[in-house]
N, C-alpha and C positions, 0 to 999 in steps of 0.2 A: 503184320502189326494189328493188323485189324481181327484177326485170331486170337493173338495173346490180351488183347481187347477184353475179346468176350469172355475169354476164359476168368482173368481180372475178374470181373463184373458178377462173371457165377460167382466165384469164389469167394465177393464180398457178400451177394446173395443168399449163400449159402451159411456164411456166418452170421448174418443177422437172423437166419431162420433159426439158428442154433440158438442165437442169444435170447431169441425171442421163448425160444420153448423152453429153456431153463428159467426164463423169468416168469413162463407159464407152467412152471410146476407145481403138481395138484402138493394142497395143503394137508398138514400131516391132522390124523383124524382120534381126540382124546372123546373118551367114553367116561364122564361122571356118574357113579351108583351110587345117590343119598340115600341111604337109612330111613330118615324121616320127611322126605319132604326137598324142597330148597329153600324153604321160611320156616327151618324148625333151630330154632338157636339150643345151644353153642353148636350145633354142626353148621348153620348158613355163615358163622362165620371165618369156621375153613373153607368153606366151597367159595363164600366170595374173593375172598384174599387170594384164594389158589386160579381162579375164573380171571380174576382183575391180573394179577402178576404175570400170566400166561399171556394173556392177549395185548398187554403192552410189549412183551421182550418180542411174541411173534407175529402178531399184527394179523392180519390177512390170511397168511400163512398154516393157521390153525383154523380145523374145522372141529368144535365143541360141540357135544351133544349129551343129554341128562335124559338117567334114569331113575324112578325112585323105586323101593321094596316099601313103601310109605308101611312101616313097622308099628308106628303106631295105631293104624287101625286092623291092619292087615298079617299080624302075628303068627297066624295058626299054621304048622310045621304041613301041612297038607297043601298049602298055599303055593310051596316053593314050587315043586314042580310042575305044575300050569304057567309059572313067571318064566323057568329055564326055557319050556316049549316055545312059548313068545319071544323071548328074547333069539332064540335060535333064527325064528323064522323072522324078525329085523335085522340082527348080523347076517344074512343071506346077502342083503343088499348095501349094508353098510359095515364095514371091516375096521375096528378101531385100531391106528398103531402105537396107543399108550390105552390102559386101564386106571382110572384111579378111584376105587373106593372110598368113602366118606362117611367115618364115623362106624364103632363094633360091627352092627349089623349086616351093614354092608362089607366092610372088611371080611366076614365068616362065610357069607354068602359067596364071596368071588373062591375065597378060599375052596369051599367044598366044590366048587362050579366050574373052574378055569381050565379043566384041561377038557369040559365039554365045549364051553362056549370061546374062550379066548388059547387055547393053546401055544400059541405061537409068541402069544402078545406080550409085552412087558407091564406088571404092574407096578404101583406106588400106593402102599398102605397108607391111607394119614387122616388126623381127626378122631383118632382111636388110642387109647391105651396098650402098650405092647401087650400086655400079659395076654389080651383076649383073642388074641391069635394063635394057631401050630406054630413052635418056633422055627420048623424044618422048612414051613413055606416060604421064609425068605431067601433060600439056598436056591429057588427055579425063579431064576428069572424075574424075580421080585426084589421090589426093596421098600423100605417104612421110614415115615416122618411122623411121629407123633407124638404120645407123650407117655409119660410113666410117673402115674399117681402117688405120690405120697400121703396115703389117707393116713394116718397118725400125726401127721404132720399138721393137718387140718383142726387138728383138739389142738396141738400146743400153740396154733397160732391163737383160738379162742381162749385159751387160758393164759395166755401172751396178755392180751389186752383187759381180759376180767378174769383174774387168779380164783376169785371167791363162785364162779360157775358151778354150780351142783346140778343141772337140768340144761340139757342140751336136745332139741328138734331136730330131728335126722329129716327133711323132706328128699323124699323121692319116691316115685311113680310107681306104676303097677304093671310097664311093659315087660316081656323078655330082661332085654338088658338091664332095666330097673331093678328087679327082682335080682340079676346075678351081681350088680353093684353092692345089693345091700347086705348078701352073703359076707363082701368082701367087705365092705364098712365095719361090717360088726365084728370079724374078724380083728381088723385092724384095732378097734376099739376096745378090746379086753381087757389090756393094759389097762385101762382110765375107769372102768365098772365098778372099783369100790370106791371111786372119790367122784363121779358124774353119773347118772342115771339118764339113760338113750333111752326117746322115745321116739318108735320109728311109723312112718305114715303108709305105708301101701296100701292101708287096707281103708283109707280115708278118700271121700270125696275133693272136690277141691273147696266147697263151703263147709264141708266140716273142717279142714283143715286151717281156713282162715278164721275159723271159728275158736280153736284150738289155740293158734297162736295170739288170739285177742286177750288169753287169761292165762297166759303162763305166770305160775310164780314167780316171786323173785330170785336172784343170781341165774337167770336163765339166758338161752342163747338158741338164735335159730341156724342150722347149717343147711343150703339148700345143695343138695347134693345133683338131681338130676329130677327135673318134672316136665316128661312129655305126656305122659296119659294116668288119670288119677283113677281111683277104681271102680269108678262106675262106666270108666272106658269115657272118658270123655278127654281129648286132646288139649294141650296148652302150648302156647309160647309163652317159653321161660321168659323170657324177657317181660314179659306185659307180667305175668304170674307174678315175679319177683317186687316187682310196683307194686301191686296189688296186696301182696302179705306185708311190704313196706307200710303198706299206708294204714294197718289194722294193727300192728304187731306191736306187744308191750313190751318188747325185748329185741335188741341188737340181733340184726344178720349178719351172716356171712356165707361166701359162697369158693367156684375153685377159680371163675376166670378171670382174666382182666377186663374183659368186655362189662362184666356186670358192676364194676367201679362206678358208682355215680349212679345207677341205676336204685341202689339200696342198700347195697353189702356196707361193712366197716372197712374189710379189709387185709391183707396180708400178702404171702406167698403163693401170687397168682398166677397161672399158668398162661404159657402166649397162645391161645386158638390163632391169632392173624397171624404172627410169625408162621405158627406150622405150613399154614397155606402158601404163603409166601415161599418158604425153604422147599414147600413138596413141587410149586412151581419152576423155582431154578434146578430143583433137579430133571424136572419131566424137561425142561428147555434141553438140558445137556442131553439128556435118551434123546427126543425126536431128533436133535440134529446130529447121531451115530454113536453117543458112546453109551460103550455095552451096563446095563443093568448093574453088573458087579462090582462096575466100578464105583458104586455108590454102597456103603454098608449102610444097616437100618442105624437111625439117627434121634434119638431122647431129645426133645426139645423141653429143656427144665423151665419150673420158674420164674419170675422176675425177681430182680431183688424188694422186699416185702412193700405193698403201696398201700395208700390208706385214706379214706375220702375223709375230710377235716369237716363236714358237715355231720359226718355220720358219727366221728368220734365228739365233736362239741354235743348232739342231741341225747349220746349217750353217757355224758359226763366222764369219757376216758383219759384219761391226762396223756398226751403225749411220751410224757416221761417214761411211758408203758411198754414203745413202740421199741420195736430191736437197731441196734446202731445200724447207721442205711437209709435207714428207710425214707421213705419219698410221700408225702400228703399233697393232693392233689385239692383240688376245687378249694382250697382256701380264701376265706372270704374277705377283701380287704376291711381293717378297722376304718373308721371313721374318719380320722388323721388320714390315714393311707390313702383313702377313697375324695376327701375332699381338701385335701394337703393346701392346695393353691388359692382355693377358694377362702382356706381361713388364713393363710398368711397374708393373704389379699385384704381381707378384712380386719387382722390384727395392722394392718401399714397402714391403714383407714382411719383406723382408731386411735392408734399411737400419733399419727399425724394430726386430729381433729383434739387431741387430747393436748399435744405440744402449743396446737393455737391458742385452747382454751386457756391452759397454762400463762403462754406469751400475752394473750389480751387480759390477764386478771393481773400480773406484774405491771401492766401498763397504767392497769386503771389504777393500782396501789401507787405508783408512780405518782399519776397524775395528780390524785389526791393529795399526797404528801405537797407536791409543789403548788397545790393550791391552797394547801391549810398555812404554808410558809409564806405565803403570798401575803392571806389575809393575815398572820403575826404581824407581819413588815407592814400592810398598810395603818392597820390599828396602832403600830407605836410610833408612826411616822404621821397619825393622824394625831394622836396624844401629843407629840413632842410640837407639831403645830399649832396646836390649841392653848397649847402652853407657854410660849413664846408670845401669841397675842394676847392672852390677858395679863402677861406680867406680873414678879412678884411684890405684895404691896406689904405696907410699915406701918403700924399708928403712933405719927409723932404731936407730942404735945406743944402747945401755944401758950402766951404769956396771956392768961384769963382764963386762962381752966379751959380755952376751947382748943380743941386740936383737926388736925385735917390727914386724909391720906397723901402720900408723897411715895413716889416710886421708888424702888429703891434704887434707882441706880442716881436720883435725886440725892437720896439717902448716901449712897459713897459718893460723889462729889461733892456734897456738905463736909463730910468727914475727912475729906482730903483737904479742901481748904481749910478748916479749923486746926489740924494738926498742923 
């Protein structure tokens, strides 16, 4: 007994050692490669969304770690391989079991680079445009969350809202990617060249360029397409940028994301940067916890249906009317009524009640007076008819000698009753 005892006892020993070391299982290890940074918008805000979604689904579980190619200062094609060197000799000691790339540059980079540095590893494209990828790279062990630009689609939303548009500001930057954007911009844009005149900024500072859009003609419109480094190589957050030509600019913005809503843009068919992040994190969850790469094909995140800041369209005089069936106005500002609704029916019951007294005591007082002018009718003919009973009515009757005397008259009918 005392045998089967002990054996029992390992046996639960031995299970709790098991449970213990499955529940001490090392956490699985994702490798972020930003482009520009991790504060360079619209990429921080796939990386945050993708960062944030990840480490709520896996808690503890995930161990995170970022690298930047910071492209904006750091361009030059000679540059890469002293980063591949480095990178080799940090993957020595740290082995990531997911890749996820953030934004073109980064995506091209793992591209050319993955079967030195990650061979084994599964990646997840996202934050980027498909087209600027091999198409063949998602067939190893790869798979993409991002997006698929419709720049033509960017004119018809500005001629959506201002038909009469002859002058359109293309902004964007003077990196790499910037420059291969604007190839395609203009591409896209040749359709609209005999009815809009593009003019395009790479070769502009960023105070010449606030400069620029301080005096545009009329029917004009600014499109901010991408600005991380302006050409004298000086870096920006778009976001702060965006404010900033907001607050100078004779002419309605627009821009591609939804993030930049309320920042300055007017508005339209905005693409989800948070969603991507989001979707490229529920896929990276399903990879770390076993399922194979393949199972995921690469994934177009379009879209929203068209949104439109109601500040932006009241400052630029756009009628609504303009806007495509759908569509959604955000920041609307309550009217007046709206905003102090309670405050003035509160005050109309105040009024109306103070106005019903006023009313009520002027009926009274008409009132009163009436019954006091009746009053005095009634005592003036009940004073007359008094006055008049005491001094009686009188007769002048004649006497035998020519004299006579007054006699009352009711003297007078009793005379005349006796004589008859």
């Amino acid at each position: 007994m005392k045998t089967l005892g002990r054996v029992s006892l390992g046996l639960l020993l031995l299970a709790l050692i098991a449970s213990s070391a499955a529940g001490a299982e090392e956490p699985k290890r994702v490798l972020m490669v930003h482009s520009f940074g991790s504060t360079a918008p619209p990429f921080t805000t796939h990386s945050t969304a993708f960062e944030t979604a990840l480490t709520e689904a896996m808690g503890n579980r995930v161990d995170l770690d970022e690298v930047s190619l910071d492209m904006a200062r750091y361009a030059q094609p000679d540059m890469e391989e002293p980063f591949v060197e480095l990178m080799l000799k940090r993957l020595a000691k740290w082995r990531p079991d997911l890749v996820v790339p953030i934004g073109s540059p980064a995506g091209r980079f793992v591209a050319r680079n993955r079967h030195r540095l990650f061979p084994q590893t599964p990646v997840i494209y996202t934050g980027m445009d498909k087209r600027t990828l091999p198409p063949d790279d998602f067939r190893d062990n790869a798979t993409f969350v991002g997006e698929d630009f419709d720049l033509a689609g960017l004119v018809e939303d500005i001629l959506q809202l201002a038909p009469a548009t002859n002058n359109i500001v293309v902004v964007l930057g003077a990196t790499p990617l910037e420059r291969y954007w604007t190839v395609h911009f203009r591409k896209a844009f040749e359709p609209y060249t005999g009815r809009v005149n593009f003019t395009w900024t790479n070769e502009l500072s960023f105070d010449e360029l606030l400069d620029r859009v301080a005096k545009l003609p009329p029917r004009s419109f600014v499109l901010l397409g991408l600005l991380i480094r302006d050409a004298l190589g000086v870096t920006h957050n778009e976001d702060e940028a965006l404010q900033r030509l907001r607050a100078v600019a004779n002419a309605p913005i627009n821009g591609l994301y939804q993030n930049q809503l309320g920042l300055g843009i007017v508005g339209g068919r905005l693409y989800q940067a948070e969603l991507e992040g989001v979707e490229a994190a529920r896929t990276a969850v399903r990879i770390l916890r076993g399922e194979p790469v393949s199972d995921f094909p690469p994934r177009v995140i379009g879209p929203q249906p068209p949104r439109y800041d109601w500040r932006e369209l009241q400052r630029w005089n756009i009628s609504e009317s303009r806007l495509p069936p759908g569509s959604v106005v955000e920041f609307r500002q309550p009217t007046v009524w709206e905003r102090y609704r309670w405050w003035i029916l509160g005050a109309m019951f105040i009024a109306l009640l103070e106005g019903g007294l006023i009313i009520q005591l002027a009926l009274n007082l008409a009132k009163r007076r009436r019954v006091e002018r009746a009053l005095r009718e009634s005592e003036e003919r009940v004073s007359l008819a008094v006055g008049s009973s005491g001094a009686g009515l009188w007769s002048w009757i004649s006497t035998p000698g020519g004299s006579g005397r007054h006699r009352s008259c009711d003297t007078c009918f009793s005379s005349r009753r006796r004589t008859s």
